[in-house]
C-alpha positions in Angstrom: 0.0 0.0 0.0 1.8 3.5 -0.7 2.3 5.7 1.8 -0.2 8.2 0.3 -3.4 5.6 0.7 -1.7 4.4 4.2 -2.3 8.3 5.0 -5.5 8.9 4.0 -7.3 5.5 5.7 -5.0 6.4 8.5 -7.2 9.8 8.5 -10.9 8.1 8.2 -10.0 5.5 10.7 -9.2 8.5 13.2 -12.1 10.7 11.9 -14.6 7.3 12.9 -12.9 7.5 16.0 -13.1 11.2 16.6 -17.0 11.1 16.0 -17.4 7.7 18.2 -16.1 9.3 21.3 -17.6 12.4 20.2 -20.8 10.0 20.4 -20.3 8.7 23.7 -19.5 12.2 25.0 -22.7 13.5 24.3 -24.1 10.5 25.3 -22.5 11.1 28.6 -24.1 14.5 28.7 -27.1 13.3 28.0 -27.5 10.9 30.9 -26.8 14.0 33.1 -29.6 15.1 35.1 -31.2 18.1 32.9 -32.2 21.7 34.7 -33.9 24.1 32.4 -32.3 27.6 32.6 -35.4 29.2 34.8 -35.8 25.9 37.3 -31.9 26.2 38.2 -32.4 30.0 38.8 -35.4 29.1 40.8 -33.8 26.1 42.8 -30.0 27.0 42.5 -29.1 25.6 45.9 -30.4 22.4 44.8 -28.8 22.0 41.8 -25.4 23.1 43.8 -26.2 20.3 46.3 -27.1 17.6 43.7 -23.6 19.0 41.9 -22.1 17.9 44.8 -23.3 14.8 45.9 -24.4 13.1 42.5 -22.1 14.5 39.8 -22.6 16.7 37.3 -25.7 18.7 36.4 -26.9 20.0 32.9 -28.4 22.9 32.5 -30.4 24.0 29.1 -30.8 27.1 27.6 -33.7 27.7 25.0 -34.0 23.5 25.0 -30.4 23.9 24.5 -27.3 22.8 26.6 -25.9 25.7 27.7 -23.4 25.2 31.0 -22.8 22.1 33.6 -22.6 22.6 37.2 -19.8 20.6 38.7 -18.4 20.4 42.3 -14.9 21.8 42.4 -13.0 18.1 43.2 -14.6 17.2 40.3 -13.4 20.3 38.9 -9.8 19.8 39.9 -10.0 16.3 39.4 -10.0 17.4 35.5 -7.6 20.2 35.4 -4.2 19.7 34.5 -2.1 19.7 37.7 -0.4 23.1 38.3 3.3 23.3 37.6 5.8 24.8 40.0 6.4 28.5 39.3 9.7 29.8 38.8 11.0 33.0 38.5 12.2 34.9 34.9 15.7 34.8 35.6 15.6 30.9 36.4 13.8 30.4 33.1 15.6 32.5 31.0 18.6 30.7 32.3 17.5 27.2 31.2 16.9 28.6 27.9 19.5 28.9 24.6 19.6 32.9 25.7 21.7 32.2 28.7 24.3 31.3 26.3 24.3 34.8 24.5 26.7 37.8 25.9 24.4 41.1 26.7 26.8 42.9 28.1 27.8 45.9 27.0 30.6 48.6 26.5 30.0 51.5 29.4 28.8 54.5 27.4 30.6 57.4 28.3 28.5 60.2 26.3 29.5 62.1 23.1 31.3 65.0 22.6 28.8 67.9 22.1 30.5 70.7 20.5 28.4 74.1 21.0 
């Protein structure tokens, strides 16, 4: 098989997958307990408490979905973890620039003549 057909059924196998999980995402979101926009306004603190204690909770906009309420372990359950900062001068150190010279000749002035 040439390398140009190996490409392009390399590309529809990945589309079929992209569009399965993309599938049983929205499934997912579906099975999600569904709030319409003006009941979650009405009944916030339940749909925080059920956020909490049940998982996730969907709310529609216009028979739309439009946000999810999650509890913040959930939340930081699915961020990436944070990095350790560090300062500019450490970074800019561990960079191809602390290889450069930037120093400079002390500038003295010109000569002005008046």
């Amino acid at each position: 098989m040439s390398v140009e057909r190996k490409s392009v059924v390399g590309r529809k196998q990945a589309g079929k997958a992209r569009r399965a999980r993309c599938g049983t995402e929205r499934t997912k979101l579906k099975a999600l307990h569904a709030w319409k926009l003006e009941d979650a306004k009405a009944r916030f603190s339940e749909v925080v408490r059920r956020a909490r204690a049940q998982g996730p909770q969907r709310v529609t906009y216009r028979g739309k979905d439009a946000v999810v309420v999650i509890a913040v372990e959930e939340l930081k359950r699915l961020l990436p973890a944070e990095r350790p900062r560090q300062s500019l001068v450490d970074f800019l150190q561990g960079t191809a620039l602390a290889e450069i010279d930037i120093r400079r000749e002390p500038d003295r002035g010109r000569d002005v003549v008046l």
